[in-house]
N, C-alpha and C positions, 0 to 999 in steps of 0.2 A: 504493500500500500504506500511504504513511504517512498518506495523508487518511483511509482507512480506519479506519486504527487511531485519528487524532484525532478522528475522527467519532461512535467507538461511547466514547469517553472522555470527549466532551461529553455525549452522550447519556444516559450511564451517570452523569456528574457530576450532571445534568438531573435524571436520577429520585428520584437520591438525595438531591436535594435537596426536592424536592416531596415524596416522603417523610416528610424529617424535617420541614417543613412541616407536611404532614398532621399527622403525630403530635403537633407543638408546638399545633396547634393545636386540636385534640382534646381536649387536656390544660388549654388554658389556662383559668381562668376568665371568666366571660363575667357583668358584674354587668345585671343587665335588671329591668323592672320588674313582673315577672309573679309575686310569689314569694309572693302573698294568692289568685293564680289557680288556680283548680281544672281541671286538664287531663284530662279526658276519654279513655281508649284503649280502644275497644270492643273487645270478643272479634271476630278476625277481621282487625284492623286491621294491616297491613304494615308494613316497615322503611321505606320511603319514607315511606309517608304517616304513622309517628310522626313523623320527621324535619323533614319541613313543616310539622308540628304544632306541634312545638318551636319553629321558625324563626319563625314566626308567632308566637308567646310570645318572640320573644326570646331566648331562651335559648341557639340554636344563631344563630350570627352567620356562620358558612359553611358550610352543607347539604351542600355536595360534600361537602369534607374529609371531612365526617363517614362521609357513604355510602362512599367508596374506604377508609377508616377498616376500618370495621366490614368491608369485601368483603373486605379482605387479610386481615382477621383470623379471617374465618370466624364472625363475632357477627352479633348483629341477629335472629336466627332464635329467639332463648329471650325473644322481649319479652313481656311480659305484661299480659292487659288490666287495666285499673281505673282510678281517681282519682286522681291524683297534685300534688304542691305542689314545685316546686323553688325552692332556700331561694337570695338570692341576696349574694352570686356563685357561681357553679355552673360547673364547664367542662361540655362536651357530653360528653365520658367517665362523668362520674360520673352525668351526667342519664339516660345508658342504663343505666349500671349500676343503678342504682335501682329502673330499670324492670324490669331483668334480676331482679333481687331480689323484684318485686312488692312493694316498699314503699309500699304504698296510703296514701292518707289516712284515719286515723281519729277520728271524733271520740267522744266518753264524755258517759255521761248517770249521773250516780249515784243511786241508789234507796235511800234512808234508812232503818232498821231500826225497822217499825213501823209504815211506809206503808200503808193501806189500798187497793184497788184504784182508787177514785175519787182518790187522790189520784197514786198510780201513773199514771195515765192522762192526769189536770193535766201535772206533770211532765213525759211524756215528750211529748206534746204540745208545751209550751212549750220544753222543749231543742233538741227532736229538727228540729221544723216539718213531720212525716212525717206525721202523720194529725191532726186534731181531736180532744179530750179525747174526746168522743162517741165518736169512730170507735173510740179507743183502750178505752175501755171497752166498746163492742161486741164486742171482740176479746177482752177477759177475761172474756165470759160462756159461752163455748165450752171447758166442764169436756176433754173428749176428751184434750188434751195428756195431763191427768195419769190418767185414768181407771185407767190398770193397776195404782197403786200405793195408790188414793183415789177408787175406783170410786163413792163415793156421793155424791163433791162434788157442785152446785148450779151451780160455777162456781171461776174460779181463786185467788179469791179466800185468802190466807196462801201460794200456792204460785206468787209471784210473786219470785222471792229478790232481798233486796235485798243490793243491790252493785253494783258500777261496773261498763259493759258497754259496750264498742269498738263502733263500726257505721261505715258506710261510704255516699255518698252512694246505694247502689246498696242496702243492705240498706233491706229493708221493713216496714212496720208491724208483720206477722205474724210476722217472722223476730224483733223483737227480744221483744214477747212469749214466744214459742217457745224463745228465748234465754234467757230468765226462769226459765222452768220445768225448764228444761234444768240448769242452778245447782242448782234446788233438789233434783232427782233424782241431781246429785254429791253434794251434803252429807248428804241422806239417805240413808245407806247401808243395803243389807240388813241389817248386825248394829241399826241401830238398827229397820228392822223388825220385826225378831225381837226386841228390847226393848220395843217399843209391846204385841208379845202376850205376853210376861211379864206386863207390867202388866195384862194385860184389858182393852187401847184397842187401837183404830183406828188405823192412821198421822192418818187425818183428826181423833179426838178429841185425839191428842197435839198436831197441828199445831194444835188450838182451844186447845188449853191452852197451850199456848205462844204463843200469839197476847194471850192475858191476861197472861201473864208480862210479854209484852214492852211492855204496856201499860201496866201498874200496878209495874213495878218501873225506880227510876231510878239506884239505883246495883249495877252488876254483880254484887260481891259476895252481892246480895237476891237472885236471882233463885230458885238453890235452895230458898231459906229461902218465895218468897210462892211457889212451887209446890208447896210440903208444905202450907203452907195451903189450897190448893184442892182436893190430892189426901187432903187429911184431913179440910174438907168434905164431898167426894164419898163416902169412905167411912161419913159419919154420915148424908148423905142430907137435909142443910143447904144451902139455897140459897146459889149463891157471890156474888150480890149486889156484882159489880164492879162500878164506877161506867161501865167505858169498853166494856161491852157494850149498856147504855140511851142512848151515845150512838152506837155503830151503831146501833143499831134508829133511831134520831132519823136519822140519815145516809141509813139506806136509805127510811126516810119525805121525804127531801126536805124536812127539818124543822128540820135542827140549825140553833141561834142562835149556837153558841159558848159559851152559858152553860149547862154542867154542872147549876147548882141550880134551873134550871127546872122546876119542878114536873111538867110534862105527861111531859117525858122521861122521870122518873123512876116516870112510871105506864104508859106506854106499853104497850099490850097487842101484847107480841112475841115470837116465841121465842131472839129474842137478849138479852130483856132476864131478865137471872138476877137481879133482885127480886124477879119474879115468876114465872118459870117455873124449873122445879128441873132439875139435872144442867148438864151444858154445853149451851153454843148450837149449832145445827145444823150448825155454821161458824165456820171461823179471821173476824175482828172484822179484823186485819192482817197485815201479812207480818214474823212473825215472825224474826229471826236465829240464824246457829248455836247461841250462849249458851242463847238463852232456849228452840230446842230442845232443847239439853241438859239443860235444868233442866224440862222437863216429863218427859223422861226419864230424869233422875236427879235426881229432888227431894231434900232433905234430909231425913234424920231428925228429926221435930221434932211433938210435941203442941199445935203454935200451930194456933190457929181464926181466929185474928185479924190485920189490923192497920191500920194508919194512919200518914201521915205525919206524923213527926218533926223540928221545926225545918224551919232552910230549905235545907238540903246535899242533899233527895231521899231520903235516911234513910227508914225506917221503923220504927216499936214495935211489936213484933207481940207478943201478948198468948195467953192459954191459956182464959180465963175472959169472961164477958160484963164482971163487975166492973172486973176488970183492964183492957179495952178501952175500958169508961167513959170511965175515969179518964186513957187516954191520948187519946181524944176531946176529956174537957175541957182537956186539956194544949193540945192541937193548935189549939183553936179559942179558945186565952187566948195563943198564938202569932200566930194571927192577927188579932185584934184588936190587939195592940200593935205588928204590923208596920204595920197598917193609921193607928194613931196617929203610928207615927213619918214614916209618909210622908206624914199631911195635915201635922205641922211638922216639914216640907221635909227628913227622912233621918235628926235629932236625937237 
């Protein structure tokens, strides 16, 4: 009887110790060299076979443990697939936890306010390594995404929203485009809908107007102020003659040099180019920002036909009269002549 009784008391001391074993060891951290490594857990994939996955990274230093771990506790059943990084040192508790959580790997690509679709396409190309610039611009000529809201687009071109966008080794070329347009149908909301037809515009001529804003205006505060310029062109039936629609048209010619004052640009027989052709371009030029839709949507009060930059803060003089515009032209270009002095002796 008393071997009995010392038998199931070693036994019992036995378990309890492996036990607390287990659990110490579960807990501890485990520093390995896998923590730059991208670990893979496909949909489908088992409690084992994460487990051996881990062990093989390193990260788990005793697979049992782990598995009698997780059996007593009734876990291992909520794991989730995706890409994962563990940061090291790591115990093997917190490396499932993680997983339990599905805290994927993401990485961000940011999209600059003003980007054009060719340049959208460079970028996520070069961030992402997901598709080719090509491939990537292939994929912004398929208008459909947005058709319900801007049925007459040509292409995705201004309905690309820029902003910073999460992806995962697993997201696809088309999902992060898709992603894009996805942004830009939160910010535009119905009420501004239904403010594009107060005005007598299109969601799509508002998004072309704002696309100029966001082009030709450098400090925030402007952007109202050079949208009542254009929306107080359009009402006199005055070509809006921006500089940075003659160099799309040069863009989509497979043309631009970089230099603005190039003559042929500036003649360029296009329908983006509004020196020569009147009303707005067929088409947002770039991908406009919330602001600068704002400001084609709520321009400011203002009798200005004109303007030009001012000094070198991005500033602009915007003017009522051709006279008055003159006179801030020859302002602008006795500016830059003196810049241009001070910098051949050396900033003086």
């Amino acid at each position: 009887m008393r071997k009995s009784v010392l038998l199931f008391v070693i036994v019992g001391v036995g378990a309890l110790a492996a036990l607390l074993w287990v659990r110490s060891t579960v807990r501890k951290p485990v520093a390995h060299a896998s923590g730059d490594l991208i670990i893979t857990i496909e949909p489908g994939t088992g409690t084992q076979a994460i487990i051996t996955r881990l062990a093989g990274a390193g990260i788990v230093q005793h697979p049992t443990a782990l598995k009698v771990y997780l059996k007593i506790a009734g876990r291992g059943g909520a794991l989730k697939a995706g890409d994962y990084k563990f940061a090291s040192p790591i115990s093997p508790l917190q490396a499932i936890e993680k997983i339990e959580r599905a805290e994927v790997v993401l990485e961000r690509v940011t999209i600059p306010e003003g980007f054009n679709r060719f340049e959208i396409a460079e970028t996520l190309a070069a961030k992402t390594g997901k598709a080719t610039a090509e491939e990537f611009l292939k994929l912004t000529e398929d208008q459909t995404p947005i058709e319900q809201i801007a049925p007459t687009v040509r292409d995705l071109e201004g309905y690309l929203f820029p902003d910073t966008y999460n992806y995962s080794a697993k997201t696809t070329p088309e999902e992060l485009v898709r992603a894009m347009v996805s942004r830009f149908e939160e910010v535009f909301t119905p009420e501004w809908t239904t403010r594009a037809s107060e005005l007598g515009l299109t969601v799509n001529q508002v998004v072309t107007l704002a696309s100029l804003v966001e082009e030709e205006a450098r400090v925030p505060d402007e952007r109202p102020l050079v949208a009542s310029v254009f929306m107080n062109r359009l009402r006199r039936g005055m070509l809006l003659a921006s500089d940075p629609t003659f160099i799309y048209a040069a863009v989509l010619a497979h043309d631009y040099d970089g230099n603005p004052n190039q003559p042929r640009h500036r003649t360029r027989l296009s329908p983006y180019n509004t020196y020569l052709v009147p009303g707005l371009p067929p088409g947002p030029i770039s991908s406009p920002g919330r602001a600068s839709l704002e400001a084609a949507l709520y321009p400011a009060s203002s009798d200005y036909l004109y303007f030009v930059v001012s000094g070198t803060s991005g500033r602009h003089k915007f003017s009522r009269t051709v006279a008055e515009h003159e006179l801030a032209v020859a302002e602008y270009r006795r500016q830059q002549r003196e810049l241009r002095e001070r910098q051949r002796n050396g900033g003086r």
